[in-house]
C-alpha positions in Angstrom: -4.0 -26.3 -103.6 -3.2 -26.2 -100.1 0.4 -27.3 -99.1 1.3 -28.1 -95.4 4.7 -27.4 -94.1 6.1 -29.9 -91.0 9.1 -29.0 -89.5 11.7 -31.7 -88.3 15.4 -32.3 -87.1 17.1 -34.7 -89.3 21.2 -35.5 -87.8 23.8 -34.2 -90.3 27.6 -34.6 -89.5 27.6 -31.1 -87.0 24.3 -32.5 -85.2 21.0 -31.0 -85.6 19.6 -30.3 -89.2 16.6 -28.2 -88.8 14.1 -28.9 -91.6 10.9 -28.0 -93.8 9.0 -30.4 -95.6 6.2 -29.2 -97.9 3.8 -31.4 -98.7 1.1 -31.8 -101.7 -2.1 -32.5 -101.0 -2.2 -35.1 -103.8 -0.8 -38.2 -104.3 3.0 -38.4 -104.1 4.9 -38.4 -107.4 8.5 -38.2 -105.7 10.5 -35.1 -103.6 12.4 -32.0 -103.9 15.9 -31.0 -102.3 15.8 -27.3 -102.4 18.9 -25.8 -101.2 19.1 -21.8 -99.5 21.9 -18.8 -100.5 24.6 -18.6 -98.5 24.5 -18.4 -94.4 26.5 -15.5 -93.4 24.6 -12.9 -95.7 21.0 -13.9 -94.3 20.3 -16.8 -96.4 17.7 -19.5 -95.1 14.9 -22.0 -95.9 12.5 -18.9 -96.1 14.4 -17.4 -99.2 11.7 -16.1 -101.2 13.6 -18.3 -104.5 13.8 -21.4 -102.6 10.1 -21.0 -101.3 9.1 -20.2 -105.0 11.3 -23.8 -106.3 9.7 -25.2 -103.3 6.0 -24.5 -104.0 5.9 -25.2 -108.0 7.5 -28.7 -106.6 5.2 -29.4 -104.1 1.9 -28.0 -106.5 3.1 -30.7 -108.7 2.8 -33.7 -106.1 6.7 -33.6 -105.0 7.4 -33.7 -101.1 9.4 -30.3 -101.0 12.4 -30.7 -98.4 14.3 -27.2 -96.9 17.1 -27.5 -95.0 18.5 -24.8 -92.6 22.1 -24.8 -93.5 24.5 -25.0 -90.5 24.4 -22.2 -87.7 20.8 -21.3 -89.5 18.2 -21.5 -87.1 18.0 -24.4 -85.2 20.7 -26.0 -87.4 24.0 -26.9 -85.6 27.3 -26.8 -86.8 28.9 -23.3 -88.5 29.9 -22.1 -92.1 31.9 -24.6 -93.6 31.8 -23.5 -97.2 30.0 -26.1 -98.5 32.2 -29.5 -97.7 30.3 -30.0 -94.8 27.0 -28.7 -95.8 27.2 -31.3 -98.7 28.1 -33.9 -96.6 25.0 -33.5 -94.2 22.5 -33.3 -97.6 24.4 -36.5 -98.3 23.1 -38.1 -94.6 19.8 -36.1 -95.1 19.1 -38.1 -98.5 19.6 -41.3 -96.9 17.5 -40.1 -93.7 14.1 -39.1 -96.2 13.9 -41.8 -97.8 14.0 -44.1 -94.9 12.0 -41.8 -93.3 9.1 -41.2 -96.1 9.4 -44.9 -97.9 7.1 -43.7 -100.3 9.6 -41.2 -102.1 11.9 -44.1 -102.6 12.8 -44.8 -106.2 10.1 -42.2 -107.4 11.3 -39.1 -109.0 13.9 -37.2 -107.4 14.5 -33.2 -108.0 17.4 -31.0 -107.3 17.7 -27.4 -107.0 20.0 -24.7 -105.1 19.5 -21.1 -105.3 23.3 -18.8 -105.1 25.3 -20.7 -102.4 22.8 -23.5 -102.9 23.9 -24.2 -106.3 27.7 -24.8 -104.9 26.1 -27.5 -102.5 23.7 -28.4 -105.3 26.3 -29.2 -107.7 28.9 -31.1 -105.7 26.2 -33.2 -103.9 25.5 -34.5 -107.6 29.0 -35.2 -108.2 29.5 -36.6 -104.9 26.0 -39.0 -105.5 27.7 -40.1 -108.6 30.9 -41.2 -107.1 29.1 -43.1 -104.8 27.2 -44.6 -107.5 23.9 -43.8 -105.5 20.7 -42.1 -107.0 20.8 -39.3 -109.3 18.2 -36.4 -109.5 15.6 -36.9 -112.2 16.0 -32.6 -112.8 18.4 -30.5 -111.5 18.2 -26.3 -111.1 21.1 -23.9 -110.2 19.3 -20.4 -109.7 21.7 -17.4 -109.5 25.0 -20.1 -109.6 27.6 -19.7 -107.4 29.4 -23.1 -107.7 33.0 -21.7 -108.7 33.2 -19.3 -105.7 32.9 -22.4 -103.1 34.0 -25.5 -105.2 36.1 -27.8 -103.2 36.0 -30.9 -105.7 35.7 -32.0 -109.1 32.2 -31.8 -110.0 30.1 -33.5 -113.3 26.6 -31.6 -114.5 23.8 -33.3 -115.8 23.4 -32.5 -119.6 19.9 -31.6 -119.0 21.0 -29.3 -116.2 18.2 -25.9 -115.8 20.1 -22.6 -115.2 18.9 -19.3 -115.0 20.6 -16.1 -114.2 19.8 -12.6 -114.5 21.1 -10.3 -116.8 21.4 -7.5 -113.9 23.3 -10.2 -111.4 24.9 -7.8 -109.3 26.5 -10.6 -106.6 27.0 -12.9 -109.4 28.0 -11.4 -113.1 26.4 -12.9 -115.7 30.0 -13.2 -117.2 31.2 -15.4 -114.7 28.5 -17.5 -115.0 29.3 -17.8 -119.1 33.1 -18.0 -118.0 32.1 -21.4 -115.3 30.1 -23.0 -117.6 31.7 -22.6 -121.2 33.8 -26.3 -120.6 30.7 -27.8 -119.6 28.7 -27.2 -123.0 25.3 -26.2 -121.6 22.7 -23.6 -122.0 22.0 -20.8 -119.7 18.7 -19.1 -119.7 18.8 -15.2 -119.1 15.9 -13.3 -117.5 16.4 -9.8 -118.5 16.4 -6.8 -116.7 16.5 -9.2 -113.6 19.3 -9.0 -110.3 20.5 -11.5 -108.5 17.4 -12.2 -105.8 15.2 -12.4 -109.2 13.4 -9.0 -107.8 9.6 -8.2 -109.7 11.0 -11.9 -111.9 9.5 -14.5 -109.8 6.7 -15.6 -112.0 8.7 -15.9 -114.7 11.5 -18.2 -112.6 8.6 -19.7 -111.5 7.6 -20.7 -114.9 10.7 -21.9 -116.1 10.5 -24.0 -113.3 7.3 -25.6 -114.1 8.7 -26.5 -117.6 11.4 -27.9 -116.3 9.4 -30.1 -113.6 7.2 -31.0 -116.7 9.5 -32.8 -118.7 10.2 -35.5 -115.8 6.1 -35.7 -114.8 4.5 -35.5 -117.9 
């Protein structure tokens, strides 16, 4: 399958939000919002995790969307540990599907890799305040949410999270301690560190399970 990537400017609340979009080369079955670790430690689109999300989304007929967090290449704004980068995911929603009509109302996926998964998780929450759209699947790779939680959040029941056992940015024990309250699973690749080193195909996998249950 080939995928082609188009890059555009969407506006978020700082200005500028430089984007990816990777699209399937077969009909359309609904889009991906894949969200990158965190800024100031080198984190981008072009994560190898969110490429990974990204491409098993778009191999399945979803419109893959990266965004460049703020201050990340062409993206304007700086750091704001994850208020305002939720806030401009909020706009960029709105913007793709006015943009791409044909993603409207079709299915919707959610994922965040490390910092990601802080923006990931209070976007939900803040979707579900609003009373607007909820993601048909939502993935938090590596989570970080705790470390930059500015809000109350809610997680979907059928949330995916996967961790590995080697975490050594985020211990697999703080992960257990977050989401004890919340009553869901957490799936453990063994042996695996936090950037999922030599584990990709099996992320990758979990992934596809994961996308199957909302395309089948």
């Amino acid at each position: 399958m080939a995928i082609k990537t188009e890059k555009i400017i969407l506006n978020g609340m700082a200005g500028n939000m430089d984007c990816a979009i990777d699209w399937p080369d077969t009909p359309i079955r609904g889009w991906a919002l894949v969200l990158h670790p965190h800024p100031l430690h080198e984190g981008t689109r072009d994560n190898k995790i969110v490429t990974t999300v990204a491409r098993a989304c778009a191999q399945n007929g979803l419109l893959a969307v990266r965004p460049n967090f703020r201050g990340v290449g062409l993206s304007e704004g700086v750091f704001d540990k994850a208020h305002g980068e939720t806030r401009d995911m909020q706009m960029l929603i709105e913007q793709i599907e006015q943009l791409y009509p044909e993603v409207s109302h079709k299915k919707w996926v959610l994922a965040g890799f490390s910092f990601g998964t802080a923006v990931a998780a209070q976007l939900y929450a803040e979707q579900k305040q609003a009373q607007h759209q909820l993601p048909d699947a939502m993935m938090l790779l590596g989570p970080a949410v705790w470390r930059f939680q500015y809000r109350d959040i809610e997680l979907p029941a059928d949330l995916l999270v996967v961790h590995g056992e080697k975490d050594e940015v985020v211990l697999l024990q703080e992960v257990f301690d977050w989401i004890r309250p919340y009553q869901i699973p957490v799936t453990v690749i063994p042996e695996a560190t936090h950037f999922f080193h030599g584990f990709l195909i099996q992320l990758k996998k979990l992934i596809q399970i994961k996308l199957d249950q909302i395309l089948k």
